[in-house]
C-alpha positions as CSV (number, residue, x, y, z in Angstrom):
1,X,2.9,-16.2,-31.2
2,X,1.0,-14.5,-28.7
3,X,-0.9,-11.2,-28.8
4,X,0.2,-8.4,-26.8
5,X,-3.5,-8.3,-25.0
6,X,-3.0,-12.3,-24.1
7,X,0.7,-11.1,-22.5
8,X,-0.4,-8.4,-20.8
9,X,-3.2,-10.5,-19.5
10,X,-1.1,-13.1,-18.0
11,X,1.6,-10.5,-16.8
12,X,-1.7,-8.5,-15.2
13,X,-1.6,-8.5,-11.1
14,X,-5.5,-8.3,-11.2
15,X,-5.5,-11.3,-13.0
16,X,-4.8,-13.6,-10.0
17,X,-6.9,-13.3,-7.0
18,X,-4.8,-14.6,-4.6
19,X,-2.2,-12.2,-5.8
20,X,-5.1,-8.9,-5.7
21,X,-5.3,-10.4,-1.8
22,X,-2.0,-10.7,-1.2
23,X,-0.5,-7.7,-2.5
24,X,-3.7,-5.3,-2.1
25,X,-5.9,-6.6,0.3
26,X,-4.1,-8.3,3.0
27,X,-2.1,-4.9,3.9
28,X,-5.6,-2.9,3.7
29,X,-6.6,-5.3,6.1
30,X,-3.3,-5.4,8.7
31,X,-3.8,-1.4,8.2
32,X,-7.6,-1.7,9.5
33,X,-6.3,-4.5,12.4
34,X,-3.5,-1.6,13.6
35,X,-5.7,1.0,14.5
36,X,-6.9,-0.7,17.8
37,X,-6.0,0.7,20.8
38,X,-4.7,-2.3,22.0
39,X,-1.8,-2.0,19.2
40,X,1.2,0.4,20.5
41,X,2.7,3.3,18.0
42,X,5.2,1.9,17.3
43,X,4.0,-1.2,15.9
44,X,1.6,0.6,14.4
45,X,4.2,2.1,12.4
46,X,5.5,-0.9,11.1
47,X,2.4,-2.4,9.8
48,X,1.2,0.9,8.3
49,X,4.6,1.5,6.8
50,X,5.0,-2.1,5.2
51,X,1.7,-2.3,4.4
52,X,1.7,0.8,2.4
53,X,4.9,0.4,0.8
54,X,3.8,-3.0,-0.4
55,X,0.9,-1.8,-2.1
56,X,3.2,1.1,-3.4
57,X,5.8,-1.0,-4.9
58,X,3.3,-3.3,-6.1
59,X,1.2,-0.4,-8.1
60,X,4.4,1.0,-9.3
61,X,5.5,-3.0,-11.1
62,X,1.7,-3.0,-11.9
63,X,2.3,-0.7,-14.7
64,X,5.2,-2.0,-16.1
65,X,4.3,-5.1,-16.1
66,X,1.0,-4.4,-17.9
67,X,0.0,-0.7,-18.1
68,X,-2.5,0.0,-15.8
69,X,-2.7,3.8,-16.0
70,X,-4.4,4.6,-12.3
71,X,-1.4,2.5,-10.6
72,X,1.1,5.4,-11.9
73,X,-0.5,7.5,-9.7
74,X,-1.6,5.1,-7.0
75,X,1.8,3.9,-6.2
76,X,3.7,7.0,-5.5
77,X,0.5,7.8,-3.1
78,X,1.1,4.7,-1.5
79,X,4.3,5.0,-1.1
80,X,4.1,9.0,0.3
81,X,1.8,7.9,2.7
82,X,4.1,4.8,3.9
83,X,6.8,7.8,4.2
84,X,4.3,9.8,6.2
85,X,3.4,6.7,8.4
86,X,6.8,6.2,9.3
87,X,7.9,9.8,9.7
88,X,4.9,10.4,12.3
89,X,5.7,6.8,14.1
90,X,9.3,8.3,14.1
91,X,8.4,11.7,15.5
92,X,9.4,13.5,13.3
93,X,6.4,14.6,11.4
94,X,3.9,15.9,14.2
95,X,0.3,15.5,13.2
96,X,-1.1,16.2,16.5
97,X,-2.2,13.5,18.8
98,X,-4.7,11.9,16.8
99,X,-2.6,11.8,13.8
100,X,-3.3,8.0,13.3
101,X,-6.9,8.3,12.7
102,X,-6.4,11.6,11.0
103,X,-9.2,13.2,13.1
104,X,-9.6,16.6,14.4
């Protein structure tokens, strides 16, 4: 029979790398590639918005899976911010004209 600490282990996210990369990492990255000028609003948008709801979803399955108290907070911030991404990409949230690099 297996302990509860050995099944939350295995059921952990954290506990694969390439998982931490994919889920956490990768969309921190595609978030960091989007704010060149070169990309346009409104694919900026997109990538902000997956990339935020991915990590979102993935804190908020994070705890259930395993219990990681800082994701119950971390994903519905990730996932409020992946609203607010798309909402300003969409116009209809007006954060001035800098709004993507959250400057003055």
């Amino acid at each position: 029979m297996e302990s509860n600490a050995t099944t939350c282990k295995s059921r952990d996210i954290q506990s694969s790398p390439w998982r931490v990369f994919i889920l956490y990492w990768l969309p921190a990255i595609a978030i960091v590639v989007a704010r060149v000028p070169a990309i346009s609003s409104g694919w900026r948008t997109v990538v902000w918005t997956v990339a935020l709801a991915t990590m979102g979803v993935a804190c908020i399955v994070h705890p259930l899976r395993c219990g990681r108290v800082h994701c119950y907070l971390t994903g519905p911030f990730f996932l409020l911010m992946a609203f607010i991404a798309l909402s300003y990409g969409l116009d209809m949230l007006h954060l001035g004209g800098n709004g993507w690099t959250c400057s003055a």
